[in-house]
N, C-alpha and C positions, 0 to 999 in steps of 0.2 A: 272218170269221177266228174261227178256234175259242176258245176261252176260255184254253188252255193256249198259244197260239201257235205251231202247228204248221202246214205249209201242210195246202189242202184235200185230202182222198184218202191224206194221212201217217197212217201209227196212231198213236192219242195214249197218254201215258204218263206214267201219275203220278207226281209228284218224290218222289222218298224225301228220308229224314232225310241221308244222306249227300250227296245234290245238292244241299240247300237249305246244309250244313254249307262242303259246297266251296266254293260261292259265296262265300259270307263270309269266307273265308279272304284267296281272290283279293281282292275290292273291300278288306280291312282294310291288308292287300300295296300295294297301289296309292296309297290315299292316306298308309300309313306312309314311302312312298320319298322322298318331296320333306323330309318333318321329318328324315329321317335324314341327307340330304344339308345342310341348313340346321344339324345339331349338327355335326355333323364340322366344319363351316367356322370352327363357334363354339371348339371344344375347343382347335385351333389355339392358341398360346401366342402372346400380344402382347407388344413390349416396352414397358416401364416408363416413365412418363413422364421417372423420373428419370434412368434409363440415356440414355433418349435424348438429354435436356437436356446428361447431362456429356459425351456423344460429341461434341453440338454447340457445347459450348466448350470440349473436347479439338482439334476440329478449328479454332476459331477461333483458337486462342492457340498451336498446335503441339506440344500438351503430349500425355502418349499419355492416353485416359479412364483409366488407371490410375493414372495420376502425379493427376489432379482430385479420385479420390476419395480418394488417400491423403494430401492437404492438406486434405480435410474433415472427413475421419473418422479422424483423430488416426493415421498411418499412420508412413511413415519421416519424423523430423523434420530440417526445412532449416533453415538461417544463422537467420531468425527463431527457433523456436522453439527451438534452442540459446541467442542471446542473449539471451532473455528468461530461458531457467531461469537461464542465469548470473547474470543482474541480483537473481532471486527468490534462491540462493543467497545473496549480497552484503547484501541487505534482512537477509533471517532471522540472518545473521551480524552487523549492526549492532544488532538489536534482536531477541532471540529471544522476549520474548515480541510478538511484530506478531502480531497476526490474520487471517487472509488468506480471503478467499472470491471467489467470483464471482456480478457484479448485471449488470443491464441484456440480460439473455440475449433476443435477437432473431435473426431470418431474416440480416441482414447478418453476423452474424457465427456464423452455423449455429448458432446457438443455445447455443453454449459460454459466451456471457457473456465477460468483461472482467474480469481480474484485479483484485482490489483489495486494499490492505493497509491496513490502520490502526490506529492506537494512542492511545487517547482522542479518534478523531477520523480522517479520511481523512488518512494520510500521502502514500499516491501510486496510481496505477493502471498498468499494464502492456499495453498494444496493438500487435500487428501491423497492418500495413501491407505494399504488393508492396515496398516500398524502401526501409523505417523501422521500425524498433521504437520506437514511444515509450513513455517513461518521463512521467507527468505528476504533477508534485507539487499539491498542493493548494495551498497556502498559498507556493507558492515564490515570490512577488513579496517575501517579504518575509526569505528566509534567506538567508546570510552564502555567497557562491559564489565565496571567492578561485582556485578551479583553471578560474573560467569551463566547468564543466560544461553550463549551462542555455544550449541554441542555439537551440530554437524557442518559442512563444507567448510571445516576449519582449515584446508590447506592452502585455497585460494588466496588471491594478493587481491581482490575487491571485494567479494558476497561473503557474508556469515548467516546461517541459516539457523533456526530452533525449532527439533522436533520433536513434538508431544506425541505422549504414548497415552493410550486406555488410563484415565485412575489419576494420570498428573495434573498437577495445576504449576501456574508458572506465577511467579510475583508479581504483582497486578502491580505494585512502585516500579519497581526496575525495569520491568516491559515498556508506562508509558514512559519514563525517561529516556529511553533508547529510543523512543517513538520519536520524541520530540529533539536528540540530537540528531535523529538521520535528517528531520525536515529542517533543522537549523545547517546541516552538512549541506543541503542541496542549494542552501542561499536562493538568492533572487534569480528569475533570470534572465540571461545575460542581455539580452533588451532594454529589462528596467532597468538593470543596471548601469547601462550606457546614458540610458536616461534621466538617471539620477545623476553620470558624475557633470553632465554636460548641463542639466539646471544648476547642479551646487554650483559651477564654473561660472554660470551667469546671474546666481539670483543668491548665494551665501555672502555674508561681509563677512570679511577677516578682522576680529577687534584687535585691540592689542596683542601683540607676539605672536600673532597667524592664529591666533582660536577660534573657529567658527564660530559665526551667530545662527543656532538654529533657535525653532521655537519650542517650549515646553510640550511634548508629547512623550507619549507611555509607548511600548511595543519596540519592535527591534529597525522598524525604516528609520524614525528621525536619528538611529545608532547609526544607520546605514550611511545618512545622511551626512550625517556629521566626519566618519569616516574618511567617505570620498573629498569631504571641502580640504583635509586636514592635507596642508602643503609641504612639499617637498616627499623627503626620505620617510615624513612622521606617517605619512597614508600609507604607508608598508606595515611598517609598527604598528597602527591602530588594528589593520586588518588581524594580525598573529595574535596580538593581547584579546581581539574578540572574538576570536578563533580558539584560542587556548581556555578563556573563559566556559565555552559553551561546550567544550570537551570535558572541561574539569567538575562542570555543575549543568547538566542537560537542561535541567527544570530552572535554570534560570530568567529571573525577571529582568525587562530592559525597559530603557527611558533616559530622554533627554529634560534633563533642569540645570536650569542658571550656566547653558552654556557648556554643558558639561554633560557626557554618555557614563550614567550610572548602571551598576548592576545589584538584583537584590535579589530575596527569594519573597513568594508574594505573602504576606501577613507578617514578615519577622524584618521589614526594613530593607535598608540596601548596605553593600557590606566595601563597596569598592568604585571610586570613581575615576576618571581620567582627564585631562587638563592638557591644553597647547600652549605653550611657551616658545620663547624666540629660539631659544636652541635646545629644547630638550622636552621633552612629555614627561609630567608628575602621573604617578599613579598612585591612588590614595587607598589606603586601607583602612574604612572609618571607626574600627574595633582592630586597628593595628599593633597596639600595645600588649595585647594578649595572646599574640601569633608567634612560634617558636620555629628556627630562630625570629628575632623581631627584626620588621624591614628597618634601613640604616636611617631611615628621613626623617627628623625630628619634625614637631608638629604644638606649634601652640596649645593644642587639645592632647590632652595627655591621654586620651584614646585613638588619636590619629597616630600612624607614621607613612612616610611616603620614602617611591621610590623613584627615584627621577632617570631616565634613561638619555641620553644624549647621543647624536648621532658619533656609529663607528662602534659605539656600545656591543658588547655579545650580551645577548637576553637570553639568560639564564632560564629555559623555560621550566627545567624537572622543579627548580625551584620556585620559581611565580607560580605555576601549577598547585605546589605543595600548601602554600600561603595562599592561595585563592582556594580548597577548599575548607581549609581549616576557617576562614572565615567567614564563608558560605555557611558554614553548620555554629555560626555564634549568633546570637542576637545583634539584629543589624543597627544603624542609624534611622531613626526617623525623624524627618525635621519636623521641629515644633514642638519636639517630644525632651525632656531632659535624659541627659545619658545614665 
């Protein structure tokens, strides 16, 4: 066989540049066609793991994959997340300054996190559920719930929880009151607090019989205030009586005047004030003549009666409880005003 591969007796014939060019053409053609068919297969568009995950609990639950992903991804809001802004609403109108963020963000809950509000302190948190909105208070084992608000994790000894179902509404009173005792519950924190009693220590005078001098202010710090100055065993006292007060009447008003931590309700007066003495705290009930039983302290003003506590005393609290709301719900004092 000839060296070009020609048969014997064929005339041979040397390959030009363009035979040798041709060739290469074809064999590059040849093994380019399988890569070309293997891209195309690839370019192909796949669907998404995700698409496919929500089709296959759109299909499980009968829901359409558009209704799945617009309960994820914040789309038209249902019965839950209307009654939760309601509830967030009701919070912010109890207490405007609440802080609100969102913690604990995980896969369960698509990563949005878990409402929370607080004010010196966790006040409550806000969760959907397929059949409940809960409401979970922090500390509610221990707040005053005469309208029976709190229906679940009633067995705990700190949290009370309230869950809404489709259709319910909850008492838009009772809720902020409960609002506003969990953030009176949480009190200052312990910072300020320190820092309060160490100015009163340096900058309150004691007038006659140890009674603070603070100055005329509305809100519950100059209470605070005054509180911490009050000496001896009476600063234990003061704490309980403002502590029992804010248990008995959530929605309570405070303020210091003439020397003195009044309590009222706001538009109807003040219905009770508090006094330092050399051995003893008066507690004044300025519509006291009306309160059943009537406290024992007789009073120039035949609508006062007081009741003076002196140390060693047992503070009867079911009953100052009983008498501080019964006066809470009378028409208060208003100075300047005739009775």
């Amino acid at each position: 066989m000839p060296p070009n591969g020609a048969a014997d007796g064929a005339p041979t014939r040397k390959r030009g540049a363009f035979d040798i060019m041709t060739t290469w053409r074809m064999t590059v053609a040849r093994k380019a066609k399988p890569h070309a068919k293997a891209t195309s297969r690839a370019g192909k568009p796949r669907k998404s793991a995700a698409k496919s995950k929500s089709v296959a609990k759109a299909r499980a639950t009968g829901k359409s994959a558009s209704r799945v992903s617009d309960e994820r991804s914040g789309g038209p809001r249902g019965w839950r997340e209307e009654t939760l802004a309601r509830m967030r609403a009701l919070i912010l109108e109890a207490d405007p300054e609440m802080t609100e963020e969102r913690k604990w963000r995980k896969p369960s809950n698509a990563m949005r996190g878990v409402p929370v509000w607080s004010h010196n302190g966790i006040v409550c948190t806000g969760e959907t559920y397929k059949n409940v909105v809960k409401l979970t208070f922090a500390g509610g084992a221990s707040l005053p719930d005469p309208a029976r608000l709190f229906n679940s994790s009633l067995e705990g000894n700190t949290r009370r929880a309230i869950d809404i179902h489709e259709g319910e509404r909850v008492d838009a009173r009772a809720f902020k009151a409960l609002v506003k005792a969990a953030v009176a519950q949480n009190g200052v924190p312990a910072r300020k607090s320190r820092q309060a009693r160490k100015g009163a220590k340096a900058d309150v005078v004691l007038l006659s019989g140890g009674n603070p001098q603070i100055a005329k202010a509305e809100g519950d710090a100059p209470v605070q205030a005054y509180i911490a100055a009050m000496p001896g065993w009476k600063r234990d006292l003061g704490k309980r009586l403002d502590a029992l007060i804010v248990r008995s009447v959530p929605n309570v008003r405070k303020a210091v005047k003439w020397n003195s931590p009044l309590y009222g309700i706001e538009g109807r007066g003040w219905f009770l004030g508090v006094h330092t003495f050399t051995h003893y705290v008066k507690v004044a009930f300025f519509r006291g003549s009306s309160l059943r039983p009537m406290p024992p302290g007789p009073s120039k003003s035949e609508d006062t009666r007081y009741v003076d506590i002196h140390e060693g005393d047992e503070l009867d609290e079911a009953q100052m409880a009983t008498w501080v709301k019964q006066a809470a719900a009378l028409p208060g004092w208003v100075p300047g005003r005739p009775s």
